[in-house]
C-alpha positions in Angstrom: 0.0 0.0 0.0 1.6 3.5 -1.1 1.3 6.2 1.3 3.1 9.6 0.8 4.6 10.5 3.9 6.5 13.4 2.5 4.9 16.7 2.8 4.4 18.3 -0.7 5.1 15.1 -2.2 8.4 12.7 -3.2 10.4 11.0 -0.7 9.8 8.1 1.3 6.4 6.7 -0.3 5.4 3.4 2.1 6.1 2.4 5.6 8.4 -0.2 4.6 10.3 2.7 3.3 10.6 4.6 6.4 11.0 1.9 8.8 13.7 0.9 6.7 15.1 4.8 7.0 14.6 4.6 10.8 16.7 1.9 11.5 19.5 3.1 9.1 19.2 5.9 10.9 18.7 4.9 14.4 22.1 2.9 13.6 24.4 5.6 12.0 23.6 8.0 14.8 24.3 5.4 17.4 27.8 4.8 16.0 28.7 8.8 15.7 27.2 8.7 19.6 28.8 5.9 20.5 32.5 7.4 19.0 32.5 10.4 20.1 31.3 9.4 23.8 34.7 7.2 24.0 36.8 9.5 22.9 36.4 10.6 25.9 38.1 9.9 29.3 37.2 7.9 32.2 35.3 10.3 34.7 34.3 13.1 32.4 30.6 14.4 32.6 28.3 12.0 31.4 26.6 12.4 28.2 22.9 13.6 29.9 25.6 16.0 31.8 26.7 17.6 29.0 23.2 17.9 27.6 21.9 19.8 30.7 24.7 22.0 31.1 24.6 22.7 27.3 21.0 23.3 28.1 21.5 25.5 30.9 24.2 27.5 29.0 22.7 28.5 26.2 18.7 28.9 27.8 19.9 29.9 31.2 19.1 29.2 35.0 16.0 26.6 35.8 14.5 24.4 37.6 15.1 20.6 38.0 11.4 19.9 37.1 11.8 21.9 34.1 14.8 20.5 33.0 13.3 16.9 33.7 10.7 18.2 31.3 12.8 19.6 28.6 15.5 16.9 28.6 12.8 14.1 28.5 13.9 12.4 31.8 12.8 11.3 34.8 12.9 13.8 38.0 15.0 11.7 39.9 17.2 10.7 37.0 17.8 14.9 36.5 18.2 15.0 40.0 21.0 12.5 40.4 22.5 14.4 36.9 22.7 17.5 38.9 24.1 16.3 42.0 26.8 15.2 40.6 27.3 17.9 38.6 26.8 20.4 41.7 29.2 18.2 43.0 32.1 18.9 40.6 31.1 22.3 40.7 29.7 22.8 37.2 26.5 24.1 38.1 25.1 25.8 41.5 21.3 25.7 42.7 19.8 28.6 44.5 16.6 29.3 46.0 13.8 30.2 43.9 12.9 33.8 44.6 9.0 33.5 43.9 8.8 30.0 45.5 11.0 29.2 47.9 10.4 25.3 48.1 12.1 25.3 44.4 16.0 25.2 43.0 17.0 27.5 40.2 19.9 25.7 38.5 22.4 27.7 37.0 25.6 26.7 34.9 28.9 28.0 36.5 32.0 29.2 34.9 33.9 26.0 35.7 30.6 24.4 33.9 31.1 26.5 30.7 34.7 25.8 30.7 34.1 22.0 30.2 31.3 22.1 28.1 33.7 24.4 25.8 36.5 21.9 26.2 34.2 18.6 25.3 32.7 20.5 22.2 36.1 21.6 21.4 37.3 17.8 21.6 34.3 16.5 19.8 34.1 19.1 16.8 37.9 18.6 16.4 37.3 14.7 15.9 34.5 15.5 13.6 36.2 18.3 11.3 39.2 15.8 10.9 36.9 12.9 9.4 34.9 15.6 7.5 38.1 16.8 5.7 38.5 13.1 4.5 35.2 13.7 2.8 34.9 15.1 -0.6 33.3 18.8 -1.0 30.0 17.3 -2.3 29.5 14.8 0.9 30.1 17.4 3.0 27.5 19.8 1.5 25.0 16.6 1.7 25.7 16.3 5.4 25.0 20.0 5.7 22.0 20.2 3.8 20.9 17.3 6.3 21.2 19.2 9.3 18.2 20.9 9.2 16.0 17.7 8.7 17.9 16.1 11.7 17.4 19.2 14.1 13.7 19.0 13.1 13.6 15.2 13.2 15.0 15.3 17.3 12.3 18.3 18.2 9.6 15.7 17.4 11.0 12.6 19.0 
Protein backbone atom coordinates (compact mmCIF):
# COMPACT_ATOMS: atom_id res chain seq x y z
CA UNK A 1 0.00 0.00 0.00
CA UNK A 2 1.64 3.48 -1.09
CA UNK A 3 1.30 6.18 1.33
CA UNK A 4 3.08 9.60 0.76
CA UNK A 5 4.64 10.46 3.93
CA UNK A 6 6.51 13.44 2.46
CA UNK A 7 4.92 16.70 2.82
CA UNK A 8 4.39 18.27 -0.68
CA UNK A 9 5.07 15.10 -2.25
CA UNK A 10 8.40 12.69 -3.17
CA UNK A 11 10.41 10.98 -0.69
CA UNK A 12 9.80 8.14 1.34
CA UNK A 13 6.45 6.70 -0.33
CA UNK A 14 5.40 3.36 2.07
CA UNK A 15 6.07 2.44 5.58
CA UNK A 16 8.44 -0.22 4.62
CA UNK A 17 10.31 2.68 3.29
CA UNK A 18 10.59 4.63 6.39
CA UNK A 19 11.05 1.87 8.79
CA UNK A 20 13.71 0.94 6.73
CA UNK A 21 15.12 4.82 6.99
CA UNK A 22 14.60 4.65 10.80
CA UNK A 23 16.66 1.93 11.45
CA UNK A 24 19.45 3.05 9.09
CA UNK A 25 19.18 5.93 10.94
CA UNK A 26 18.68 4.91 14.42
CA UNK A 27 22.08 2.87 13.59
CA UNK A 28 24.43 5.58 11.98
CA UNK A 29 23.55 7.99 14.82
CA UNK A 30 24.27 5.45 17.38
CA UNK A 31 27.83 4.76 16.01
CA UNK A 32 28.66 8.84 15.68
CA UNK A 33 27.18 8.70 19.62
CA UNK A 34 28.85 5.93 20.47
CA UNK A 35 32.49 7.35 18.96
CA UNK A 36 32.51 10.42 20.10
CA UNK A 37 31.28 9.37 23.80
CA UNK A 38 34.68 7.15 23.95
CA UNK A 39 36.81 9.49 22.86
CA UNK A 40 36.40 10.63 25.94
CA UNK A 41 38.09 9.93 29.27
CA UNK A 42 37.16 7.92 32.20
CA UNK A 43 35.27 10.32 34.69
CA UNK A 44 34.30 13.10 32.41
CA UNK A 45 30.58 14.42 32.62
CA UNK A 46 28.29 11.98 31.36
CA UNK A 47 26.60 12.42 28.17
CA UNK A 48 22.94 13.58 29.87
CA UNK A 49 25.58 16.01 31.76
CA UNK A 50 26.70 17.58 28.97
CA UNK A 51 23.23 17.87 27.57
CA UNK A 52 21.88 19.76 30.73
CA UNK A 53 24.72 21.98 31.10
CA UNK A 54 24.60 22.69 27.32
CA UNK A 55 21.00 23.32 28.07
CA UNK A 56 21.48 25.47 30.90
CA UNK A 57 24.21 27.47 29.05
CA UNK A 58 22.72 28.48 26.20
CA UNK A 59 18.73 28.86 27.80
CA UNK A 60 19.85 29.88 31.19
CA UNK A 61 19.14 29.18 35.03
CA UNK A 62 15.97 26.60 35.79
CA UNK A 63 14.51 24.40 37.61
CA UNK A 64 15.13 20.62 37.95
CA UNK A 65 11.40 19.86 37.06
CA UNK A 66 11.82 21.93 34.15
CA UNK A 67 14.79 20.51 33.04
CA UNK A 68 13.29 16.91 33.71
CA UNK A 69 10.74 18.25 31.26
CA UNK A 70 12.83 19.64 28.61
CA UNK A 71 15.46 16.92 28.61
CA UNK A 72 12.80 14.08 28.48
CA UNK A 73 13.91 12.42 31.77
CA UNK A 74 12.82 11.27 34.80
CA UNK A 75 12.86 13.77 37.96
CA UNK A 76 15.01 11.68 39.88
CA UNK A 77 17.21 10.72 36.98
CA UNK A 78 17.83 14.85 36.53
CA UNK A 79 18.20 14.98 40.04
CA UNK A 80 21.00 12.52 40.37
CA UNK A 81 22.48 14.39 36.87
CA UNK A 82 22.66 17.52 38.94
CA UNK A 83 24.14 16.31 42.01
CA UNK A 84 26.81 15.16 40.56
CA UNK A 85 27.34 17.85 38.64
CA UNK A 86 26.77 20.43 41.67
CA UNK A 87 29.17 18.19 42.98
CA UNK A 88 32.09 18.90 40.56
CA UNK A 89 31.09 22.27 40.69
CA UNK A 90 29.66 22.84 37.22
CA UNK A 91 26.46 24.07 38.11
CA UNK A 92 25.15 25.81 41.52
CA UNK A 93 21.32 25.70 42.73
CA UNK A 94 19.82 28.58 44.50
CA UNK A 95 16.55 29.28 46.04
CA UNK A 96 13.78 30.18 43.86
CA UNK A 97 12.88 33.85 44.57
CA UNK A 98 9.03 33.53 43.93
CA UNK A 99 8.80 29.96 45.48
CA UNK A 100 11.01 29.16 47.87
CA UNK A 101 10.45 25.29 48.14
CA UNK A 102 12.06 25.34 44.44
CA UNK A 103 16.02 25.23 43.03
CA UNK A 104 17.01 27.54 40.16
CA UNK A 105 19.86 25.70 38.45
CA UNK A 106 22.39 27.72 37.04
CA UNK A 107 25.59 26.71 34.92
CA UNK A 108 28.92 28.05 36.47
CA UNK A 109 32.04 29.23 34.87
CA UNK A 110 33.93 26.01 35.69
CA UNK A 111 30.57 24.45 33.92
CA UNK A 112 31.10 26.54 30.71
CA UNK A 113 34.71 25.81 30.67
CA UNK A 114 34.07 22.02 30.15
CA UNK A 115 31.34 22.08 28.09
CA UNK A 116 33.67 24.40 25.79
CA UNK A 117 36.52 21.88 26.16
CA UNK A 118 34.21 18.59 25.28
CA UNK A 119 32.68 20.46 22.18
CA UNK A 120 36.06 21.59 21.35
CA UNK A 121 37.34 17.80 21.57
CA UNK A 122 34.32 16.48 19.76
CA UNK A 123 34.12 19.08 16.75
CA UNK A 124 37.94 18.57 16.36
CA UNK A 125 37.32 14.66 15.92
CA UNK A 126 34.48 15.54 13.64
CA UNK A 127 36.18 18.30 11.26
CA UNK A 128 39.24 15.77 10.95
CA UNK A 129 36.86 12.86 9.43
CA UNK A 130 34.93 15.56 7.47
CA UNK A 131 38.09 16.84 5.75
CA UNK A 132 38.50 13.12 4.49
CA UNK A 133 35.17 13.66 2.84
CA UNK A 134 34.92 15.10 -0.59
CA UNK A 135 33.29 18.78 -0.96
CA UNK A 136 30.03 17.34 -2.26
CA UNK A 137 29.51 14.84 0.92
CA UNK A 138 30.09 17.40 2.97
CA UNK A 139 27.51 19.76 1.47
CA UNK A 140 24.96 16.62 1.73
CA UNK A 141 25.66 16.35 5.38
CA UNK A 142 25.02 20.03 5.74
CA UNK A 143 22.02 20.18 3.84
CA UNK A 144 20.88 17.31 6.30
CA UNK A 145 21.21 19.16 9.33
CA UNK A 146 18.16 20.91 9.23
CA UNK A 147 16.03 17.67 8.75
CA UNK A 148 17.88 16.09 11.72
CA UNK A 149 17.36 19.20 14.10
CA UNK A 150 13.72 19.01 13.13
CA UNK A 151 13.58 15.22 13.23
CA UNK A 152 15.00 15.28 17.26
CA UNK A 153 12.28 18.27 18.20
CA UNK A 154 9.63 15.65 17.37
CA UNK A 155 10.99 12.64 19.04
Amino acid sequence: MKADMAAGGGGIRDLSDATRLASDLRLAVGRVTRRLRQAHAVGDVSLSGVSVLARLAAEGPDSPTSLAEMERVRPQAMASTLTQLEQRGLVRRTPDAADGRRSIVAVTEEGRAVLAERRSESVQRLAAVLDTFSEQERATLGAALPLLGRLAERL
